[in-house]
N, C-alpha and C positions, 0 to 999 in steps of 0.2 A: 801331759801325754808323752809317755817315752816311749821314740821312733829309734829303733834299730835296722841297719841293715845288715846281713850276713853273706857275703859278700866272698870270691874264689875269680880265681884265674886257672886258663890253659895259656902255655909258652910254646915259642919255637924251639925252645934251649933254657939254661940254667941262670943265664946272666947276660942283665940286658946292657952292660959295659962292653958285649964282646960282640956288640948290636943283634940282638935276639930282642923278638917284638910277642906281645899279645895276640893271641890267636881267639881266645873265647873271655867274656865276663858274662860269669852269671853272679843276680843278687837278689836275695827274698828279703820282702819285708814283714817288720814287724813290729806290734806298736800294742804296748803295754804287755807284752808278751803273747802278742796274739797273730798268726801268722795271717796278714791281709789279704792274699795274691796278687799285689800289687807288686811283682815282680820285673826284675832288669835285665832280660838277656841279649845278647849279640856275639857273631861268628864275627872274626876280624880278617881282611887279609892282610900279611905281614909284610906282601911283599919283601921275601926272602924266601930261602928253603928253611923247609921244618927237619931238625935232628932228628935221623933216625931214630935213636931213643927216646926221643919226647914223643914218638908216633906211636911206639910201643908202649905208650904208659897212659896217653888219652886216647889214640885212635885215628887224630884229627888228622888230614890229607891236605897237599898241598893242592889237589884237586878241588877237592870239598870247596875250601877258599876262595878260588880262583872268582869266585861272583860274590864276594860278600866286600860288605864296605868297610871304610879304613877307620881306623881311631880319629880321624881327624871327623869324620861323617859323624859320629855320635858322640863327640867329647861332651859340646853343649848340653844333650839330656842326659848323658852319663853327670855333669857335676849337677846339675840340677836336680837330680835325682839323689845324690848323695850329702847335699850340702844340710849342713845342720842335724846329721842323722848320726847316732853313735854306728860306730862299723866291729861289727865281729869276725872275723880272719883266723884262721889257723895256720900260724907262721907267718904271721903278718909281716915282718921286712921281707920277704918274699916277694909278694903280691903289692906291697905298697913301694919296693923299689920299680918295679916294674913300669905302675899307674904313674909314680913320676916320670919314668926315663920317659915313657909316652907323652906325658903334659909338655913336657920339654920339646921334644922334638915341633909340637907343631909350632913351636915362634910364636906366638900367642900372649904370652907374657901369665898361663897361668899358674899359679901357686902349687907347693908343695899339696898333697893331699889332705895333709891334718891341717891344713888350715883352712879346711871345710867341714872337716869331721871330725870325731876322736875316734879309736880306736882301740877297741882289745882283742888282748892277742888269746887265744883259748889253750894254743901251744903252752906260752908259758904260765897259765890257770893252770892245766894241765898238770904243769912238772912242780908247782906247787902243791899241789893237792895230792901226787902220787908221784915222790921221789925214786929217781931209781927206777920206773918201770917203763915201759912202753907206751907215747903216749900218741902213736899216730891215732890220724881220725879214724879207721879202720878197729884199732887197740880199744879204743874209746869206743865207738860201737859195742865190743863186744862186753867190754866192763860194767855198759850202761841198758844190754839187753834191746839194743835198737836194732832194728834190722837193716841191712844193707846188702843181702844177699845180689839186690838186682845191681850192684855196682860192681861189676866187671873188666870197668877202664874206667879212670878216672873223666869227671865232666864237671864242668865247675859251675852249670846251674844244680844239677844232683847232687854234690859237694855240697853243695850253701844249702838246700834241704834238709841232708842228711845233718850237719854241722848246726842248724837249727835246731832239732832235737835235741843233741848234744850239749849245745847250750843249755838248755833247760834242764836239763836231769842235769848237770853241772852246778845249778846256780839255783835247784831248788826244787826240779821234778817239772813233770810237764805240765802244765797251764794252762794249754790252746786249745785242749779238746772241748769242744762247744757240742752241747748235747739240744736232743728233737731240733735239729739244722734241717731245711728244704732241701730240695732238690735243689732248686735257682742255689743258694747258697754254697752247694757241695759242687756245681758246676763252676760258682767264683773262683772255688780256692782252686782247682786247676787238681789235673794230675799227679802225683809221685810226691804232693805235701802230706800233711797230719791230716790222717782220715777222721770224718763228723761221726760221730754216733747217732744212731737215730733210736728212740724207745718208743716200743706199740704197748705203753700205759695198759692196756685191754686185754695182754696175754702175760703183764705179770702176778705171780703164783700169791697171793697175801696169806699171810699166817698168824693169824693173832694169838696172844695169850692165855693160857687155861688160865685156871681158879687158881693155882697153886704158885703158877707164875707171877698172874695181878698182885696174888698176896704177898709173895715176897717183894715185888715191885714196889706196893704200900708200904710194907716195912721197912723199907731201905728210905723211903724218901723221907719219911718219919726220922730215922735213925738220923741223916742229914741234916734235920730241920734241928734236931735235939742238938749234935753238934755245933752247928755253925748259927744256929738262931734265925737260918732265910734259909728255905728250899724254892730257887725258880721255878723247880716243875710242880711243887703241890697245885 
């Protein structure tokens, strides 16, 4: 069973050497490539101010904050939640220097992050796969015909949704859509994931074959059997 996390951060700033902290982790999971909603998210506060610029680019208020708990309050099911899972990232020394400089700080004695997880980076999938071009998540949305219209500020549990997709049309096309899904089911998977299709079997249109169709039909299967000495479908 392969367990994927997809995984994104919001900052107070760009570099957490110049003591800039985590403000948001959001992570979806996924397991065999199928998005579980068994999801990880939390507002952090940073206890600091947040970069004017960084407020322009996710939204997040030192306001907003000012009641949410600290990395230290969720480290526990944050690793527990991650440990042994491969992790997807886009621009992952980003976001994985970050989850360090955090681990650090609390005195705790825990481990660098990959030595709970692995980790790929889709940034540099990305610039593999399309040298030379553009490959933010946004660039990639639009290569890949995903939509992202409702992403107006960056937010790093929508990030790791969006960035889920992404994934998939990257590595092979989508997977997750699970067809005739329940309500109870489409209630699991939560809002703003990969939407279930549902089919009312009873309102589709059938159209079988005339005489001239069956007959060529016959003759082609004939023609195969001639060829290759085994037709499956006769």
């Amino acid at each position: 069973m392969a367990r994927q996390i997809i995984l994104d951060t919001e900052t107070t700033g760009l570099d957490p050497q110049e003591g800039h902290r985590l403000i948001e982790i959001g992570c979806v999971e996924m397991v065999d490539r199928r998005l579980t909603g068994r999801n990880f998210h939390f507002y952090l506060q940073p206890d600091r101010e947040i970069d004017v610029e960084a407020i322009q680019v996710h939204g997040i208020t030192n306001e907003f904050l000012a009641d949410k708990p600290h990395f230290e309050d969720i480290v526990d099911d944050l690793i527990a939640y991650l440990r042994g899972a491969e992790l997807i990232i886009h621009n992952a020394p980003f976001d994985i220097g970050f989850l360090n400089h955090e681990l650090n700080r609390t005195k705790r004695g825990f481990k660098p992050i990959t030595e709970y997880c692995s980790v790929i980076d889709t940034l540099v999938m990305a610039r593999q796969m399309y040298p030379g071009q553009r490959n933010s998540l946004d660039a990639l949305c639009k290569r890949y015909s995903i939509d992202n219209a409702h992403r107006t500020l960056h937010g790093a549990l929508l990030d790791s949704e969006i960035l889920a997709d992404v994934y998939l049309a990257m590595t092979g096309g989508q997977v997750s859509l699970m067809l005739g899904s329940s309500q109870e089911d489409d209630a699991q998977q939560g809002s703003g994931e990969i939407r279930r299709l549902t089919i009312n079997a009873s309102a589709l249109r059938v159209i079988r074959a005339n005489d001239t169709e069956t007959a060529a039909h016959i003759e082609r299967l004939a023609a195969i059997e001639k060829t290759a000495g085994r037709c499956l479908w006769q």
